[in-house]
NUKE-354728 format. One record per residue (C-alpha): x, y, z; chain. Coordinates in steps of 0.5 Angstrom, whole numbers. Layout:
N
<c1 X, c2 Y, c3 Z, c A>
...
END
This chain:
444
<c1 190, c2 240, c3 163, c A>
<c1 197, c2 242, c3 164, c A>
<c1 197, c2 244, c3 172, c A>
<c1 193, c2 250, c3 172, c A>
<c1 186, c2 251, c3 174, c A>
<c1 181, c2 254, c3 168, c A>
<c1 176, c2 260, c3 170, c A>
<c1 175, c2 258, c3 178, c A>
<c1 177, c2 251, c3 176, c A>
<c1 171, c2 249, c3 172, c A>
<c1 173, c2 244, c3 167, c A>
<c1 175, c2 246, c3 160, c A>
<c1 172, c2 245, c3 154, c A>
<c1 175, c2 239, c3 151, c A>
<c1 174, c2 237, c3 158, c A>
<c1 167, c2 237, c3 158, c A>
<c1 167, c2 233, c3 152, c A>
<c1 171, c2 228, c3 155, c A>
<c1 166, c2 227, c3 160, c A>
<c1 160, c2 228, c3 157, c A>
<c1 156, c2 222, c3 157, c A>
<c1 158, c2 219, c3 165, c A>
<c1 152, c2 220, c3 168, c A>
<c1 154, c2 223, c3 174, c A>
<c1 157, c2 230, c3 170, c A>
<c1 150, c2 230, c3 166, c A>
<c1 146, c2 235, c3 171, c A>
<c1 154, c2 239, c3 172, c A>
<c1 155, c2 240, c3 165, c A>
<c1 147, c2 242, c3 163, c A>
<c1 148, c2 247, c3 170, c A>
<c1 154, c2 250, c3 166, c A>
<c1 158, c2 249, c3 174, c A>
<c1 162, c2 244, c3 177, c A>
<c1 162, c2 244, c3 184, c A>
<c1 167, c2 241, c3 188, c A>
<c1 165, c2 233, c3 188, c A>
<c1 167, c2 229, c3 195, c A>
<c1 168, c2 222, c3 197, c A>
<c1 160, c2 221, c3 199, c A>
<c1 158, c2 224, c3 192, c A>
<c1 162, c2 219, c3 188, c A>
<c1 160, c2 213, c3 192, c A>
<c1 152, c2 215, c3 192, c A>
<c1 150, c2 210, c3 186, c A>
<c1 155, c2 207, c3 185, c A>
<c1 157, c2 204, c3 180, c A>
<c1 151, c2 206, c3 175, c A>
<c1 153, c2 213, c3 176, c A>
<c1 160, c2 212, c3 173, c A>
<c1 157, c2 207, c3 167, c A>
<c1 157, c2 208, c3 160, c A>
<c1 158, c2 203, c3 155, c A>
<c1 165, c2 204, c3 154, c A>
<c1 166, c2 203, c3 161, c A>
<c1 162, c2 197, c3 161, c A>
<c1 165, c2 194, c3 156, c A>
<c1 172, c2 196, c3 159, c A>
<c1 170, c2 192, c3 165, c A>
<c1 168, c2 186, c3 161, c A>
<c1 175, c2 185, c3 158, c A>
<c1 179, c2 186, c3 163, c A>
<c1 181, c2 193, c3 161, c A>
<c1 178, c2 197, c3 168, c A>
<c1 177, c2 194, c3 175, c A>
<c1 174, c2 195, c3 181, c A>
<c1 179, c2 197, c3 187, c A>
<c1 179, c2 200, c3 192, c A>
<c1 182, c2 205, c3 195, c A>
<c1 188, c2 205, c3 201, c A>
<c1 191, c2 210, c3 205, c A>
<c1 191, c2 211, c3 212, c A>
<c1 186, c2 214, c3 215, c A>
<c1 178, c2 213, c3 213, c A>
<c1 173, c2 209, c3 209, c A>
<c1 175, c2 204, c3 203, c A>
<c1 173, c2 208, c3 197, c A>
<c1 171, c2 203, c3 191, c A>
<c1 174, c2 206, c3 184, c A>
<c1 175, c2 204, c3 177, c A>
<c1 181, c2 204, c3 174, c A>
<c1 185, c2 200, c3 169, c A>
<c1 189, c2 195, c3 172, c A>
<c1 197, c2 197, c3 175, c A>
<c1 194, c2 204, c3 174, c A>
<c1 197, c2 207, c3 181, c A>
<c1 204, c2 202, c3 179, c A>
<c1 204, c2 205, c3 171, c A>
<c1 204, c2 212, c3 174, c A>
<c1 210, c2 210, c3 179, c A>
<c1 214, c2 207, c3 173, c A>
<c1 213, c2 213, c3 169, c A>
<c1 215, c2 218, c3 174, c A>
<c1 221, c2 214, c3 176, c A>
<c1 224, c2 213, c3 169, c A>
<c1 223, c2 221, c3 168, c A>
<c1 225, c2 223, c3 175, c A>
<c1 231, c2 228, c3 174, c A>
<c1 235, c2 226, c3 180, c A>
<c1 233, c2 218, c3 179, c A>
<c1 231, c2 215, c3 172, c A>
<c1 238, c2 213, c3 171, c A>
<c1 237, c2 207, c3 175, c A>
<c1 230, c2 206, c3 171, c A>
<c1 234, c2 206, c3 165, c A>
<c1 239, c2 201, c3 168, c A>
<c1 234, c2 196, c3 169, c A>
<c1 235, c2 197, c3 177, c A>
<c1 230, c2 192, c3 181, c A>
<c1 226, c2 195, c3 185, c A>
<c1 225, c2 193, c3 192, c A>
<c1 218, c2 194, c3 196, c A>
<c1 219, c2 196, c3 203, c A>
<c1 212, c2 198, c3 205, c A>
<c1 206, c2 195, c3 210, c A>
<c1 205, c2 188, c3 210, c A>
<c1 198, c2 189, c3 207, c A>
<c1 202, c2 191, c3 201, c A>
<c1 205, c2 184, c3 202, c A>
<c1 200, c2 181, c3 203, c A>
<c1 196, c2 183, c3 197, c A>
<c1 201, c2 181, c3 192, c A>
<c1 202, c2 175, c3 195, c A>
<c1 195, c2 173, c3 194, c A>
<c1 194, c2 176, c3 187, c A>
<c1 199, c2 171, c3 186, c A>
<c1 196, c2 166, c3 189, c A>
<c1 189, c2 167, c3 184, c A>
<c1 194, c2 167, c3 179, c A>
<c1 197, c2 160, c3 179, c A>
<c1 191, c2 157, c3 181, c A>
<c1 191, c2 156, c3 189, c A>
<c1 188, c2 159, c3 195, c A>
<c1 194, c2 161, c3 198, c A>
<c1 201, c2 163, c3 196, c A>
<c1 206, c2 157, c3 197, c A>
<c1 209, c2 157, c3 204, c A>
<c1 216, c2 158, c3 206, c A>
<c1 217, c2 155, c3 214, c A>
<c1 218, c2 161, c3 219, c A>
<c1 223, c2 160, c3 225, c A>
<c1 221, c2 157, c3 231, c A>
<c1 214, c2 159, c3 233, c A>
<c1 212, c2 163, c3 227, c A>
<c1 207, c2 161, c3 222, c A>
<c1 209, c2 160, c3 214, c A>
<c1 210, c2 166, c3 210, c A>
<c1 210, c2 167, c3 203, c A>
<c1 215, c2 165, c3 199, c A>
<c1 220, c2 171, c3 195, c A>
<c1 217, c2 169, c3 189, c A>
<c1 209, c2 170, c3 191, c A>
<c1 211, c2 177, c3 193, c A>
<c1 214, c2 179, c3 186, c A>
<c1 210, c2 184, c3 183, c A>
<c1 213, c2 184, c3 176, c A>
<c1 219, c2 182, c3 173, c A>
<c1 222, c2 189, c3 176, c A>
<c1 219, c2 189, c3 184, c A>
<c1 219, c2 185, c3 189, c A>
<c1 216, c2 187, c3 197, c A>
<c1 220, c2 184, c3 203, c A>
<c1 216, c2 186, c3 210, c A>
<c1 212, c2 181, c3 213, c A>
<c1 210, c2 184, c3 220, c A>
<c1 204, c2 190, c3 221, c A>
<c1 209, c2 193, c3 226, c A>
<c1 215, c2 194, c3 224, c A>
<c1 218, c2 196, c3 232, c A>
<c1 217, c2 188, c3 232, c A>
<c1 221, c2 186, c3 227, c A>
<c1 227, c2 182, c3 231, c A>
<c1 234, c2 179, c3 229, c A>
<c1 232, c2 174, c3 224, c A>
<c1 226, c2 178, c3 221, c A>
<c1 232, c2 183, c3 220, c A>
<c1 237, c2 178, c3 217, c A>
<c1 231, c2 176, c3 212, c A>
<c1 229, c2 182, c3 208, c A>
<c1 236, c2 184, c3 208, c A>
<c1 238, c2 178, c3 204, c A>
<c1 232, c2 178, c3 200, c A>
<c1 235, c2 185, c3 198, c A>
<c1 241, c2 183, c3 196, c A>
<c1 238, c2 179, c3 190, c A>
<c1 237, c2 185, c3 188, c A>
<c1 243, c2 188, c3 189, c A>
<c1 246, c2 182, c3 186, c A>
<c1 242, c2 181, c3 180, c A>
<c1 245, c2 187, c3 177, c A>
<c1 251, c2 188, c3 173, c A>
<c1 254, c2 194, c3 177, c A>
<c1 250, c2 192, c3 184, c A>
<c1 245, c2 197, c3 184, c A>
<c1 238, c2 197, c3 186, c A>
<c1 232, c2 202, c3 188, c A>
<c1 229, c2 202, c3 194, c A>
<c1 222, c2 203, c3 195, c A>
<c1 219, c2 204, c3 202, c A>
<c1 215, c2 207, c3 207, c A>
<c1 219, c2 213, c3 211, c A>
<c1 218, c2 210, c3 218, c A>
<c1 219, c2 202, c3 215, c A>
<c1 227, c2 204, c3 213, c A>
<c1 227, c2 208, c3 219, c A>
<c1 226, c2 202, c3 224, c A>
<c1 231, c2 197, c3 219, c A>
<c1 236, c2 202, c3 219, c A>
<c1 236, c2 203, c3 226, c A>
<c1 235, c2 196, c3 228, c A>
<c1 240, c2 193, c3 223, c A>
<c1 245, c2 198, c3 226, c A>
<c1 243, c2 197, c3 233, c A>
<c1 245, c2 188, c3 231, c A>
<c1 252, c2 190, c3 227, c A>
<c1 249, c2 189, c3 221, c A>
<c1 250, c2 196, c3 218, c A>
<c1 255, c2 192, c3 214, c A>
<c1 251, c2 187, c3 210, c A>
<c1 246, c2 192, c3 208, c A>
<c1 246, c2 194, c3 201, c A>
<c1 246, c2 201, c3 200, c A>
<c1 240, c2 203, c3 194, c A>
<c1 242, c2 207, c3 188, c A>
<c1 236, c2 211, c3 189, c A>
<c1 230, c2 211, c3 194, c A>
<c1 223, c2 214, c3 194, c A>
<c1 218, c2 214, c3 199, c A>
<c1 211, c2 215, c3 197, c A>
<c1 207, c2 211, c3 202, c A>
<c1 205, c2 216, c3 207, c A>
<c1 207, c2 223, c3 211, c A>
<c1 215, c2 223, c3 213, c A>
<c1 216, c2 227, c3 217, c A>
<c1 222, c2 232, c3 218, c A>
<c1 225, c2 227, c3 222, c A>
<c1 225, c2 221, c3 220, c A>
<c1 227, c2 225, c3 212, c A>
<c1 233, c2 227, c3 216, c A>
<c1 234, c2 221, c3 219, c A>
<c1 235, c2 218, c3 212, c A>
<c1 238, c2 223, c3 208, c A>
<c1 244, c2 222, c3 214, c A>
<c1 245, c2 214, c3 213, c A>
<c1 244, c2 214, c3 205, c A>
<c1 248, c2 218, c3 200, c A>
<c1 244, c2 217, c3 194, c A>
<c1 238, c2 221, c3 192, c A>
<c1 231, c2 220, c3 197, c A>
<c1 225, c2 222, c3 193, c A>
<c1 217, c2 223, c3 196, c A>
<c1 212, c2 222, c3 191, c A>
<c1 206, c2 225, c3 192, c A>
<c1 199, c2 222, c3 189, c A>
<c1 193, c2 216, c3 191, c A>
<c1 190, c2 210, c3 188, c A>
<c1 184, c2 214, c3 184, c A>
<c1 188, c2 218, c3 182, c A>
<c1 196, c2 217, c3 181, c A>
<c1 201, c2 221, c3 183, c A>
<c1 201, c2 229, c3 183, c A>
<c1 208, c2 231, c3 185, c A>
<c1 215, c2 230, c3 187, c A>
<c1 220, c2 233, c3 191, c A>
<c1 227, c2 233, c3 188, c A>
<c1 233, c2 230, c3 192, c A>
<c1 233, c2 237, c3 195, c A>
<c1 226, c2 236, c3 198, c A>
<c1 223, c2 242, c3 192, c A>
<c1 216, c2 239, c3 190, c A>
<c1 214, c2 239, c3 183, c A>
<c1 208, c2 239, c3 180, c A>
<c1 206, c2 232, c3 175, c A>
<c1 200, c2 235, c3 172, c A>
<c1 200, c2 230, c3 166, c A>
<c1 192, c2 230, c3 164, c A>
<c1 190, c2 234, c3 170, c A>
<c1 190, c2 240, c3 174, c A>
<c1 190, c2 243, c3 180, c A>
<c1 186, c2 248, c3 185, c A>
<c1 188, c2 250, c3 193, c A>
<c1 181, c2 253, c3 197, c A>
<c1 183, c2 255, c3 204, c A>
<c1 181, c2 249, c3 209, c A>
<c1 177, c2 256, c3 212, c A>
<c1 178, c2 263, c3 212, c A>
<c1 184, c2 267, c3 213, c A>
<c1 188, c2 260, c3 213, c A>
<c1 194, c2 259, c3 210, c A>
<c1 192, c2 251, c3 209, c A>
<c1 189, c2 249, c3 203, c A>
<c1 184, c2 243, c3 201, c A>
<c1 187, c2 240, c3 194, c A>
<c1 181, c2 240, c3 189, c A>
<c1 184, c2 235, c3 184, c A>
<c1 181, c2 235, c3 176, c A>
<c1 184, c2 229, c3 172, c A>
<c1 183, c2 225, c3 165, c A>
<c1 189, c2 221, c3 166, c A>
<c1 184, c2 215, c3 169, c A>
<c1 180, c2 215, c3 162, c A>
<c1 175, c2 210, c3 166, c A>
<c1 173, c2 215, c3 171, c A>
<c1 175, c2 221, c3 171, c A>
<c1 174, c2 225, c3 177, c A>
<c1 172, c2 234, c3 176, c A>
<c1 174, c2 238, c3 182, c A>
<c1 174, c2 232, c3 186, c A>
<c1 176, c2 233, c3 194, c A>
<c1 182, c2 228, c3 195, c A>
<c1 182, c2 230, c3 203, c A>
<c1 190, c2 233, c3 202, c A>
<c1 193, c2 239, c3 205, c A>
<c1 198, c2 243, c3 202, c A>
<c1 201, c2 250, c3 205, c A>
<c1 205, c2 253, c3 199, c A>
<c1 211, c2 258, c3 199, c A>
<c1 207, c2 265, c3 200, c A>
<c1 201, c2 262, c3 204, c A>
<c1 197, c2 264, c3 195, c A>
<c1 193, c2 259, c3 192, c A>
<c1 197, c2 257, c3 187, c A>
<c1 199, c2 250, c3 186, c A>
<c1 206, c2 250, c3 183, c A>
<c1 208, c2 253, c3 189, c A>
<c1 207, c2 248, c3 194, c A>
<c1 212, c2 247, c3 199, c A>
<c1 208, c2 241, c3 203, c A>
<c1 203, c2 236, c3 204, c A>
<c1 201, c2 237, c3 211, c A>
<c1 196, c2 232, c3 212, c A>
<c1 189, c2 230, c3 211, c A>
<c1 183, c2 235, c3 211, c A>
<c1 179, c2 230, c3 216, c A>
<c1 185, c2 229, c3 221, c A>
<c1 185, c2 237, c3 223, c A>
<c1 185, c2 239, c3 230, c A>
<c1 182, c2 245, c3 231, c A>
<c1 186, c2 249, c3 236, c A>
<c1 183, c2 251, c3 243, c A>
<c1 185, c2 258, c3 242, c A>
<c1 181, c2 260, c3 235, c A>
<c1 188, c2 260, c3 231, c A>
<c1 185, c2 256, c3 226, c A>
<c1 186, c2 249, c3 225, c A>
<c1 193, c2 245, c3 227, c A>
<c1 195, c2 239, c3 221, c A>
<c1 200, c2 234, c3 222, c A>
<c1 205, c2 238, c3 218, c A>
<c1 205, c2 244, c3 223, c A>
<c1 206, c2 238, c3 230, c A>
<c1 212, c2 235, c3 225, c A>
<c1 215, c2 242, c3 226, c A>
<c1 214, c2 244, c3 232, c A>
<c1 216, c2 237, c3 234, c A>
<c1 222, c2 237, c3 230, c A>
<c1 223, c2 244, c3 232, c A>
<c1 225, c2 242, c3 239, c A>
<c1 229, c2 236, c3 238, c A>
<c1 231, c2 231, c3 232, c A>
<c1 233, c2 225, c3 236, c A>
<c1 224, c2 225, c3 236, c A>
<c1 222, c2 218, c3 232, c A>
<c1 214, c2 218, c3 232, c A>
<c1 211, c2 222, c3 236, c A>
<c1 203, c2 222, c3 237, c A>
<c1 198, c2 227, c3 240, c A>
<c1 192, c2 225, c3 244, c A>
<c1 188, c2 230, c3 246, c A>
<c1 185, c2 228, c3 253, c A>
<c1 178, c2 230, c3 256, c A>
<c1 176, c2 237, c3 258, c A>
<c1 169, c2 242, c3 257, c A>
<c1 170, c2 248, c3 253, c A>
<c1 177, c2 251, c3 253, c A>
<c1 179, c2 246, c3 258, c A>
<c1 182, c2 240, c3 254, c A>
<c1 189, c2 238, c3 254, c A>
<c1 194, c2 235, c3 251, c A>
<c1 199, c2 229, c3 251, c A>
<c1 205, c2 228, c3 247, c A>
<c1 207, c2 221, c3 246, c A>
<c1 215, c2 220, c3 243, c A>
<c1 219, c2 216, c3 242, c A>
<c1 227, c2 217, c3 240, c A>
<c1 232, c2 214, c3 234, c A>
<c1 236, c2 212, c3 240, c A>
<c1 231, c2 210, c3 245, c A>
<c1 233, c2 215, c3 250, c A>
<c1 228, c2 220, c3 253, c A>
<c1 229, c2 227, c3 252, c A>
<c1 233, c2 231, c3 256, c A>
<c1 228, c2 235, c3 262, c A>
<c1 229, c2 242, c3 258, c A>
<c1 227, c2 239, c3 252, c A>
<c1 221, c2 235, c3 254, c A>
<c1 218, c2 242, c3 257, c A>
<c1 220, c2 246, c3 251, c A>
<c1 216, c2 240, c3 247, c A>
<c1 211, c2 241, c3 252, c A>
<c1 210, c2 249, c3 251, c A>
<c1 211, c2 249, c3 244, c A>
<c1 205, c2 245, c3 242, c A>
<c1 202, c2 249, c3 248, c A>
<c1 204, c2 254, c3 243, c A>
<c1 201, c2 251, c3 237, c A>
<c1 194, c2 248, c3 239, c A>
<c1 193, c2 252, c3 246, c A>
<c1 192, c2 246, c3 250, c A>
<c1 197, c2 245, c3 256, c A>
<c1 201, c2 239, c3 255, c A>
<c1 205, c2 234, c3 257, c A>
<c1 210, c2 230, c3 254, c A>
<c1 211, c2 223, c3 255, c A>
<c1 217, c2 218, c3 252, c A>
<c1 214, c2 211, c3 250, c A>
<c1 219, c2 205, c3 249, c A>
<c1 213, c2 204, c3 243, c A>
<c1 208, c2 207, c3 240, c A>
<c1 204, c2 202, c3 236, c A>
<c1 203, c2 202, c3 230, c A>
<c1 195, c2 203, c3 225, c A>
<c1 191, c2 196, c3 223, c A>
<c1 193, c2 200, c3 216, c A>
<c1 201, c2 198, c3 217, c A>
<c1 202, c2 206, c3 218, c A>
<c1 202, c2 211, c3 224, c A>
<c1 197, c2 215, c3 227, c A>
<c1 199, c2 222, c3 229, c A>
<c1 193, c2 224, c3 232, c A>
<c1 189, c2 221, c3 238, c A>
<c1 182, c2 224, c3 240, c A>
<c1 182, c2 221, c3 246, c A>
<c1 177, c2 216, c3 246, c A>
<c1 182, c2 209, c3 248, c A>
<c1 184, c2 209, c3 240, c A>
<c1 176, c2 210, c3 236, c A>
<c1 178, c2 217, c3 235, c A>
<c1 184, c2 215, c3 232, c A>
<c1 187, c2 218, c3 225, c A>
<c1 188, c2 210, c3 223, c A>
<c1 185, c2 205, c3 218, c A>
<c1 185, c2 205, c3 210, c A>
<c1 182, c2 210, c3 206, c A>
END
């Protein structure tokens, strides 16, 4: 499995004897087909449809775990896997990254600015690990309830997370000051002063601008390498952060089940991260030049997934199947609106362009889809900017028309001071216009 489908995607040979015992391939494997496995599949009779006596004693000696898988916008899926799966892949990948294993090999810090429920998760894990039922507290200012101590939220030796806020619109002065303290210790820890950041896109955006806004620009530590891999960046947002930082700013691409597929270069080209897995693209429907991402991989030996939906999109360089040629992850399959026109369907990907096609002062921006019969629903764009300013009255109309243009509903732009944040600590660029219920939030 070194990245390129076999025979329709149907598992190889050795492949199948991998697997031949899981009972949930056992009808696949004497069918001589594999269909594609989606999410509701993998969950129905869990976790005997899994259970070998392999897996059983994994289980029984710590070398597998039930977790539950995370993202941004659907039902919690529960996996096996072997513990620090996501985060072993995350440190392979860095320490062989082109552009950036020099700070892996220079025994960088990594610092985690990611959701609070990250933070959290870790500061209880550590708790459980010392033998208490919550982490040691740390006095807040005035007001505020204890917060975890650095120490609760250090991962491992290498890494530590600093965000204890779900929006980080609301982080204030004092929050601000912290994290950017919390940094340097990392900076400092350091012979040469450098350490890696690691972040959700939309999270350095808001401490960059909320840092510059209070005239503590000076007093951040600039990353000697950056990567976010946490959810969709948005051209932006990329921008936004290529401007305020001159070391390389890498994407990850990957999932709890599964780990991490590709990764961009500093240029913003993806590549393909294939170790022990393959990938095909199948169109999300016909004629479209937006393709569901079927994923086959051995690298978890404790649950090794065949053709598995991942609920991912990708567009690739000439609109063919081939998954060396993706030049974007769009979005999530269940996130796409159909367009009122009958052009096909819009991702996340093709708002982001359109969007940042008109004005690259759009920070977040967040489309409802508002009530109406068949061929009469409309639209509201909601935007906020890097600068706190509305868009200029010709740029709102050309944002209006442009995603009149895209999803042939009539639309009007609107600037808020503050789009709020998901409950998962991400944003939502899709409301269905049902008071937030239809809203592309929650954890997946």
């Amino acid at each position: 499995m070194d990245g390129q489908p076999s025979r329709s995607g149907q598992p190889t040979a050795d492949t199948v004897h991998r697997i031949r015992d899981i009972p949930i391939y056992r009808a696949s494997i004497e069918r001589g087909h594999f269909p594609i496995l989606d999410k509701p599949e993998i969950a129905r009779g869990f976790p005997d449809n899994w259970m070998t006596p392999e897996l059983a004693d994994a289980l029984a000696t710590g070398k597998a775990e039930y977790v539950l898988s995370t993202g941004t916008n659907h039902a919690r899926m529960q996996i096996i896997r072997p513990p620090y799966f996501l985060l072993n892949s995350y440190y392979r990948l860095w320490s062989e990254h082109p552009d950036i294993s020099g700070t892996w090999h220079a025994g960088c810090q990594r610092v985690s600015l990611t959701t609070v429920l990250a933070t959290e998760h870790v500061a209880r894990v550590n708790a459980k690990k010392h033998g208490r039922t919550a982490p040691a507290p740390v006095p807040g200012p005035e007001g505020r309830p204890p917060a975890p101590a650095l120490e609760d939220r250090r991962l491992d030796d290498r890494t530590f997370y600093v965000n204890l806020t779900l929006d980080p619109a609301h982080w204030d002065r004092a929050d601000v000051e912290r994290m950017l303290a919390e940094i340097r210790t990392a900076q400092q820890a350091h012979p040469d002063g450098l350490y890696h950041l690691d972040c959700s896109s939309y999270h350095l955006a808001h401490l960059v601008r909320k840092a510059t806004v209070w005239g503590l620009w000076d007093r951040f530590p600039r990353p000697a390498s950056i990567v976010h891999a946490y959810e969709y960046t948005p051209v932006n947002v990329r921008r936004f952060l290529h401007e305020h930082f001159d070391c390389p700013v890498i994407d990850l691409f990957g999932s709890t089940e599964l780990g991490y597929l590709y990764y961009s270069d500093r240029n913003g080209r993806y590549h393909p991260y294939l170790d022990k897995m393959s990938v095909e693209l199948v169109p999300v429907a016909p004629g479209s030049g937006i393709f569901s991402m079927i994923v086959s991989s051995v690298r978890n030996p404790y649950m090794p997934l065949i053709r598995y939906r991942s609920g991912d999109c990708a567009r690739t360089l000439d609109g063919t199947p081939d998954p060396t040629k993706i030049v974007r992850f769009c979005g999530r399959e269940k996130e796409l609106l159909t367009s009122a026109h009958g052009r096909g369907p819009v991702a996340q990907g093709d708002l982001d362009d359109c969007v940042s096609g008109v004005s690259s002062r759009v920070f977040v921006h967040q489309l409802r889809v508002l009530g109406g019969g068949p061929g009469e629903a409309t639209a509201e764009l909601r935007y906020t900017t890097f600068d706190g300013a509305p868009l200029d009255p010709p740029e709102a109309a050309a944002l209006s028309a442009g995603v009149e243009q895209l999803t042939g509903m009539t639309c009007r732009a609107e600037h808020r001071a503050h789009i709020p944040i998901g409950k998962s600590g991400k944003y939502a660029w899709l409301d269905r216009g049902t008071d937030g219920a239809g809203m592309a939030d929650g954890v997946d």
